[in-house]
N, C-alpha and C positions, 0 to 999 in steps of 0.2 A: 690274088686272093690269099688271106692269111691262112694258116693251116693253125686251131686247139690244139695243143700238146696233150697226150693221152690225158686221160681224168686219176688212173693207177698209175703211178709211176713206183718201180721198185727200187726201196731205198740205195743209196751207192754205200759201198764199202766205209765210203771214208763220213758220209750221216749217220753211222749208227751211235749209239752213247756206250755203250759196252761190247766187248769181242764176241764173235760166234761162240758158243757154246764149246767146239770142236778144238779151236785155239786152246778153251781151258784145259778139256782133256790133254792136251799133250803135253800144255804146261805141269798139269799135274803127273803126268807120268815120267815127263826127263825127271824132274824133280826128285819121285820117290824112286827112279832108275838110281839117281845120282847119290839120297844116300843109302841104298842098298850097297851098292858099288864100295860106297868110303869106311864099311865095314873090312873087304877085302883086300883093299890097297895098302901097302905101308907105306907111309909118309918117311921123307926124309926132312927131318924136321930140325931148323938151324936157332929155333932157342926152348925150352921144355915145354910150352905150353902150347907150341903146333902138336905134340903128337898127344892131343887129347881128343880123345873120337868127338865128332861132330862139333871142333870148336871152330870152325871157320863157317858155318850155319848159324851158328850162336853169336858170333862176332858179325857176321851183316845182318841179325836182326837185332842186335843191342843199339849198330853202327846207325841204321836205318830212326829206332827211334829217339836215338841222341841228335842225329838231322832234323829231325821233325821237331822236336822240342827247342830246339836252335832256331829254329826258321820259325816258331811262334814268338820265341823273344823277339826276334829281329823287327819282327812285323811289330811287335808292341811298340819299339824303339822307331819307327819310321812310322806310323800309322797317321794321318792325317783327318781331322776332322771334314764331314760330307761334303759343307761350304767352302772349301780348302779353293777349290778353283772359281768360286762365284765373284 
């Protein structure tokens, strides 16, 4: 005799489409932990432009969207028509 699988089933970890909520928070707190922090630390810094507050923040989100903008050319450059495989 077959056994129905519950009618509720709660979703797994790995069906969700975005993180718990709780994930965010902590993202957001090492974050603002991190540059509270980079105010008090001195950098030893090996050409001038390391020892400018908050340029290694500033440098992965310029970094980030010089990727992105990369990665739309590419996809222009490769992109294939719908019928491509028919």
């Amino acid at each position: 005799m077959r056994q129905d699988p519950p009618k509720t089933k709660k979703a797994m970890s790995s069906d969700r489409s975005s993180p718990p909520k709780r994930l965010w928070w902590i993202y957001v707190m090492v974050l603002g932990i991190s540059v509270i922090v980079d105010f008090f630390v001195h950098r030893h810094a090996h050409v001038s432009w390391e020892g400018i507050r908050e340029f290694f923040p500033a440098f992965g989100f310029v970094s980030c969207i010089v990727l992105v903008a990369v990665a739309h050319l590419v996809r222009l450059v490769f992109k294939r028509k719908e019928t491509y495989y028919d």
